[in-house]
BALOBA-1460 file (C-alpha; in Angstrom, 3 decimals):
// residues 71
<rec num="1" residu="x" x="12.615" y="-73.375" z="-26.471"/>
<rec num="2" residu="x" x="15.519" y="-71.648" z="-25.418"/>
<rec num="3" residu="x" x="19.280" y="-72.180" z="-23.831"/>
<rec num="4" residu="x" x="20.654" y="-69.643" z="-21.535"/>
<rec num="5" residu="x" x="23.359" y="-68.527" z="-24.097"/>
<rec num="6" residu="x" x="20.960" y="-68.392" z="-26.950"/>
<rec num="7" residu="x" x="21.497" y="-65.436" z="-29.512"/>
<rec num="8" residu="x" x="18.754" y="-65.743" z="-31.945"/>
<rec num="9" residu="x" x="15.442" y="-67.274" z="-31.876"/>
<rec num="10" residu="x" x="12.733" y="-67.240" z="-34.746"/>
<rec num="11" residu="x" x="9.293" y="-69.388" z="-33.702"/>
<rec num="12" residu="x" x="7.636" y="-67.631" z="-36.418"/>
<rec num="13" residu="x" x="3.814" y="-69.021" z="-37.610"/>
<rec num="14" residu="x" x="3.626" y="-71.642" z="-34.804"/>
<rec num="15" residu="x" x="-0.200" y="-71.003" z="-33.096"/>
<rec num="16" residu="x" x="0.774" y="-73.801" z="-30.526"/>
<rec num="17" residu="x" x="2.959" y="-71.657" z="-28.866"/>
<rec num="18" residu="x" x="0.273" y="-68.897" z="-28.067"/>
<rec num="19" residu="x" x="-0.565" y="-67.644" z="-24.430"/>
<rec num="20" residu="x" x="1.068" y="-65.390" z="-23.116"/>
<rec num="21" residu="x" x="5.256" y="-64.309" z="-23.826"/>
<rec num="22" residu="x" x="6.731" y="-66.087" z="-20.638"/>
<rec num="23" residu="x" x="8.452" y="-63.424" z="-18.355"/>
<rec num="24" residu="x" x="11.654" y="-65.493" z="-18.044"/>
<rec num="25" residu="x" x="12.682" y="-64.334" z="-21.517"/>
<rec num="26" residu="x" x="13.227" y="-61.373" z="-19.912"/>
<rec num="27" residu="x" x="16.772" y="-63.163" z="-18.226"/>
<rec num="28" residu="x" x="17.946" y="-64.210" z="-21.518"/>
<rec num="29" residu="x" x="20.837" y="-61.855" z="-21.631"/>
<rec num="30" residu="x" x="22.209" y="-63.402" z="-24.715"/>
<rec num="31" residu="x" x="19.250" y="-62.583" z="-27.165"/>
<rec num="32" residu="x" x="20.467" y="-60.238" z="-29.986"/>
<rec num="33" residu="x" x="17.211" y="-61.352" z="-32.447"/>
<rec num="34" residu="x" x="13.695" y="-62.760" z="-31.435"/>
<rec num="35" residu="x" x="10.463" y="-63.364" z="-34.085"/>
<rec num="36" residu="x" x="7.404" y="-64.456" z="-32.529"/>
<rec num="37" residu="x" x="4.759" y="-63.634" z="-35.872"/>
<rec num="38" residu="x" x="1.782" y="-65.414" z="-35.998"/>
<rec num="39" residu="x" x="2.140" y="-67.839" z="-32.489"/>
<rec num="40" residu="x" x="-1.211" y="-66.877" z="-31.083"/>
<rec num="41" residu="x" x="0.479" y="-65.137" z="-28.288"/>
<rec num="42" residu="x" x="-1.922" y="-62.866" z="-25.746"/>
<rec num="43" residu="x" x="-2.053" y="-60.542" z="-23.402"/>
<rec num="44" residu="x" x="0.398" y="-57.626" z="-22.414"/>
<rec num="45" residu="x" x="4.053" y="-57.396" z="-22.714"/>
<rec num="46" residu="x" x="5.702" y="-58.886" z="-19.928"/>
<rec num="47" residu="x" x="7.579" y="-55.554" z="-18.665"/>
<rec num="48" residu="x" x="11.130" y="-57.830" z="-18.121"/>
<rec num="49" residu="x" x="11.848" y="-57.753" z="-21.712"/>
<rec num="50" residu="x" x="13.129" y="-54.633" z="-20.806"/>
<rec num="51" residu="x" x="15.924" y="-56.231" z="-19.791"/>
<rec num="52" residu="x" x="17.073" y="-57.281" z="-22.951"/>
<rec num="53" residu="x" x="20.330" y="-55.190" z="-23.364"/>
<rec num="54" residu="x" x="21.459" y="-56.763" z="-25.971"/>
<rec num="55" residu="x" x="18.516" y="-57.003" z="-28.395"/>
<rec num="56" residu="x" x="18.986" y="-55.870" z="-31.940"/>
<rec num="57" residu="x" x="15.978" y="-56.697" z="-33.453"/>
<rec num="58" residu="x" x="12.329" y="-57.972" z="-31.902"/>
<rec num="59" residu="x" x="9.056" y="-59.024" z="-34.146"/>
<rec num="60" residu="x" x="5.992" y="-59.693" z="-32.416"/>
<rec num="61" residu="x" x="3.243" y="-58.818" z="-35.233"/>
<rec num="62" residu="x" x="0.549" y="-60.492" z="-35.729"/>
<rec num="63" residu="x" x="-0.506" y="-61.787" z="-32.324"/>
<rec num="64" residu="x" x="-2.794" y="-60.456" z="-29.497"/>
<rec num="65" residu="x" x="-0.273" y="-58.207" z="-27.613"/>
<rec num="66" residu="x" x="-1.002" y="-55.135" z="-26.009"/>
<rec num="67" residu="x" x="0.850" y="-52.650" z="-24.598"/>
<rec num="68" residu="x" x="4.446" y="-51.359" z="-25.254"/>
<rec num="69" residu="x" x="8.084" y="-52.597" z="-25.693"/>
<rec num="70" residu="x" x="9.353" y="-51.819" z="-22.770"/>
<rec num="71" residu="x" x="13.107" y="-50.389" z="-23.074"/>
């Protein structure tokens, strides 16, 4: 789903994808913009998308997520 040097990635309204948000994201120091709505994802927010220094803008609504973005 994604290249190392990605900047912007929109999966919105794909269920398939659900489960939970893979940690590795977390390494993809690249990513300015990232939409995940309605994908089916679960579970808690994987703490390394904290690492995302250069994130501008992040939509995870409607999915099962809990917790916090971390920062």
């Amino acid at each position: 789903m994604f290249h190392s040097s990605s900047v912007e990635c929109w999966v919105d309204q794909n269920p398939g994808l659900g489960g939970q948000i893979p940690a590795y994201i977390g390494n993809l120091q690249t990513l300015q913009s990232w939409s995940i709505t309605r994908c089916g994802f679960t579970g808690t927010i994987p703490p390394e998308l904290g690492n995302l220094r250069n994130m501008v803008r992040m939509w995870l609504y409607d999915n099962m997520l809990m917790g916090t973005v971390p920062i």
